[in-house]
PAMARVO-134515 format. One record per residue: residue number from 1; x, y, z of N, C-alpha, C, O in turn. Coordinates in Angstrom, 1 decimal, padded with zeros to 4 digits. Atoms other than C-alpha are relative to their C-alpha. Layout:
{r NUM {X Y Z} {X Y Z} {X Y Z} {X Y Z}};
...
% end
This chain:
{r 1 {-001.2 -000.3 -000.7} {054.2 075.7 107.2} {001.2 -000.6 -000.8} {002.3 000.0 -001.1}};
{r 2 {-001.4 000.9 000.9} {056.3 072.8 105.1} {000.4 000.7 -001.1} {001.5 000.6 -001.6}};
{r 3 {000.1 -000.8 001.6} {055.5 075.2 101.8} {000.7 001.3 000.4} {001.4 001.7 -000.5}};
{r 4 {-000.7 -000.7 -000.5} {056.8 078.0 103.8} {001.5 000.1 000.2} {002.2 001.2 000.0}};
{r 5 {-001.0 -000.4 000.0} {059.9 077.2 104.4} {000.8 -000.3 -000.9} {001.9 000.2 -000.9}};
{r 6 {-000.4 000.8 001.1} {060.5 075.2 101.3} {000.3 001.8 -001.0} {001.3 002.1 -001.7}};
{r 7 {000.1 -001.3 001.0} {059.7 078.9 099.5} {001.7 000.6 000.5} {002.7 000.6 -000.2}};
{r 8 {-001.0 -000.6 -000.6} {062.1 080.6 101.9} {001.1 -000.4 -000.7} {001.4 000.2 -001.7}};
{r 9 {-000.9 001.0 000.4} {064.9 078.0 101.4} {000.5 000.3 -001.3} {001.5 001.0 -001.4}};
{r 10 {-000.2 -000.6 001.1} {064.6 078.5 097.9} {000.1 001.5 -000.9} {000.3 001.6 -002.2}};
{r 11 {-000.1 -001.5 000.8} {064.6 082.5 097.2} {001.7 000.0 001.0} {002.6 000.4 000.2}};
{r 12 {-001.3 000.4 000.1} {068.0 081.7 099.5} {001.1 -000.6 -000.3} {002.2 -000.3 -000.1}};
{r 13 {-001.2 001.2 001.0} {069.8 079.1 097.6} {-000.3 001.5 -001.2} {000.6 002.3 -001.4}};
{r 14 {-000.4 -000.9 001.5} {068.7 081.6 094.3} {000.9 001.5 000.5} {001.8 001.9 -000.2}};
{r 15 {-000.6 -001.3 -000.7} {070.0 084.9 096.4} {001.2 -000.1 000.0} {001.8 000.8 -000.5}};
{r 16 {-001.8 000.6 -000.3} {073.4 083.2 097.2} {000.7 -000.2 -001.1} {001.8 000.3 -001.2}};
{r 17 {-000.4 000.5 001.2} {073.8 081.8 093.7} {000.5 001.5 -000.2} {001.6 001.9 000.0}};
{r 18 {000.1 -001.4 000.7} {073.1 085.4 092.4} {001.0 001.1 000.2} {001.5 001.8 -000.7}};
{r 19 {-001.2 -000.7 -000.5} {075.5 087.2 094.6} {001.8 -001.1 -000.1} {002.7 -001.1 000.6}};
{r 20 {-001.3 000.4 -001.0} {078.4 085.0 094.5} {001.1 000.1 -001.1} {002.2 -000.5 -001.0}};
{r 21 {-001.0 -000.6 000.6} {080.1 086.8 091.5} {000.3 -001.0 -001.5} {-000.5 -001.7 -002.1}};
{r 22 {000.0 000.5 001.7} {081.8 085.6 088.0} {001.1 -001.4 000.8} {001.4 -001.6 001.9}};
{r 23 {-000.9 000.8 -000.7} {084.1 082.5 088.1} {001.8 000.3 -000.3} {002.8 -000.3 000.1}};
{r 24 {-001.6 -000.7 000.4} {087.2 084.9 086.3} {000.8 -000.3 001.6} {000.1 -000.4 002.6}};
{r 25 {-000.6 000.1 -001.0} {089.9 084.5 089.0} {000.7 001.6 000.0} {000.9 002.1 -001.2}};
{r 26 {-000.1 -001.1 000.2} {091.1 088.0 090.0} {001.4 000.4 -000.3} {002.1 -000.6 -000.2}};
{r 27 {-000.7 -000.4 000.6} {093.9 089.8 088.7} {000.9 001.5 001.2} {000.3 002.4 001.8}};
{r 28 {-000.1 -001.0 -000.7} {096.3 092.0 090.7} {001.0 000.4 -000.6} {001.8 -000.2 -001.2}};
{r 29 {-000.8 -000.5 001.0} {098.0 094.9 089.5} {001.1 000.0 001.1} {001.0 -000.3 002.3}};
{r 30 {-000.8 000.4 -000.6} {101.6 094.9 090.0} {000.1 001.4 000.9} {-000.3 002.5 000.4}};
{r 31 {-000.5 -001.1 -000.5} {102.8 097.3 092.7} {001.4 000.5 -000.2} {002.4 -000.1 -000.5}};
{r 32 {-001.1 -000.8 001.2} {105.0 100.2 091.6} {000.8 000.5 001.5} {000.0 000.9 002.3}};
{r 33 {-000.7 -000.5 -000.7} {107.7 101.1 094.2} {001.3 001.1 -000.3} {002.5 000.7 -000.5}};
{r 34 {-000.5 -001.5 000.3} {109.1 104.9 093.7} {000.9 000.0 001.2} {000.4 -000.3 002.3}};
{r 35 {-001.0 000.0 -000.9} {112.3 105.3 095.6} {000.1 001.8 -000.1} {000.1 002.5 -001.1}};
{r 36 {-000.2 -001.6 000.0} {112.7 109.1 097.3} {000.8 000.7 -001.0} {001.2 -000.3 -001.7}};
{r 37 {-001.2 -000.3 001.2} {115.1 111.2 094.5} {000.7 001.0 000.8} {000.1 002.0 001.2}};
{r 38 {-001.2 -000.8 -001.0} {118.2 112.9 096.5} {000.1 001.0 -000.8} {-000.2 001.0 -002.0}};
{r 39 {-000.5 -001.7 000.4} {119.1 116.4 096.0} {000.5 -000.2 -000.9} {001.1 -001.2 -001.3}};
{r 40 {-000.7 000.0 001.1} {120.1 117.8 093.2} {001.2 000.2 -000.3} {001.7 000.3 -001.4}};
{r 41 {-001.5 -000.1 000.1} {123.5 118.3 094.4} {000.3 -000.5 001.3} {-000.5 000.0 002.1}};
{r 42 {-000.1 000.2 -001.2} {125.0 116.5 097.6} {000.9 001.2 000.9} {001.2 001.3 002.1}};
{r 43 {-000.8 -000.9 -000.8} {127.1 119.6 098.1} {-000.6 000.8 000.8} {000.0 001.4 001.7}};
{r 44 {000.8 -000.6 -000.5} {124.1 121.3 099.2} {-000.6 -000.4 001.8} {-001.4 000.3 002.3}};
{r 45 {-000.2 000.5 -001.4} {124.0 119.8 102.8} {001.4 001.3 000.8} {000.9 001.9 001.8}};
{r 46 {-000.4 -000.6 -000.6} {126.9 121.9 103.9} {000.2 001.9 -000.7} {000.6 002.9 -000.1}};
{r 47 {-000.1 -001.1 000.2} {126.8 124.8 101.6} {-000.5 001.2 000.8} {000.1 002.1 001.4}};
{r 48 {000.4 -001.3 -000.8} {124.2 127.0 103.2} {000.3 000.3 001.3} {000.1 001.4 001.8}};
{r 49 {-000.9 -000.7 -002.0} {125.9 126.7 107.4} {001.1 000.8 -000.9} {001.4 001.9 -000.5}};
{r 50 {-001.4 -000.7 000.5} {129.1 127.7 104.9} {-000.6 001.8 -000.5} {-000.1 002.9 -000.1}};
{r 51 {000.6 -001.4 000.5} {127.1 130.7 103.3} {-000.4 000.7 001.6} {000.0 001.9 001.8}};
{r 52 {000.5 -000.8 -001.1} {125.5 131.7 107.0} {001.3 000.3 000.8} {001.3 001.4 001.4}};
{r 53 {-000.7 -000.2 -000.9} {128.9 131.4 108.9} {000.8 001.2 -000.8} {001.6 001.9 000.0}};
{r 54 {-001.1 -000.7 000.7} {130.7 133.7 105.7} {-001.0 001.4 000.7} {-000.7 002.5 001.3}};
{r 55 {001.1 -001.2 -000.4} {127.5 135.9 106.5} {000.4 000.9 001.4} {000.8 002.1 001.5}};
{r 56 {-000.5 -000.4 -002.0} {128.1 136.3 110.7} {001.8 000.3 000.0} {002.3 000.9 000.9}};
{r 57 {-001.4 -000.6 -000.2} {132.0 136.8 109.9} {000.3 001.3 -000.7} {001.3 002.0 -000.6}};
{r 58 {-000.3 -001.3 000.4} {131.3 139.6 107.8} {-000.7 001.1 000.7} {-000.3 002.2 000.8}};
{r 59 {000.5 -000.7 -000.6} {128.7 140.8 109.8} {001.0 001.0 001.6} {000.9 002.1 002.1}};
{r 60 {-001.1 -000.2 -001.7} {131.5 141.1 113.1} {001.1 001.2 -001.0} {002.1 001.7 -000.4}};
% end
């Protein structure tokens, strides 16, 4: 039983070693922050109500 768990014991200590990776410390890339990009013209906000209302006053 004492040889038993002595075995055990030991395929766990080597298992743990094995898994517990390199000793590099890790490296993080930088993050990139892309800001939305505004229209390609700010006049464009009221132009097309101005195009729909010239629309409905010609329609009348």
């Amino acid at each position: 039983m004492k040889k038993l768990v002595i075995a055990a014991a030991a395929i766990a200590a080597a298992a743990t070693a094995a898994q517990a990776g390199t000793p590099e410390m890790a490296t993080m890339e930088p993050t990139v922050v892309v800001e939305a990009a505004e229209a390609a013209s700010s006049s464009s906000g009221w132009l097309i109500p101005l195009i729909l209302i010239a629309l409905l006053v010609a329609a009348l």
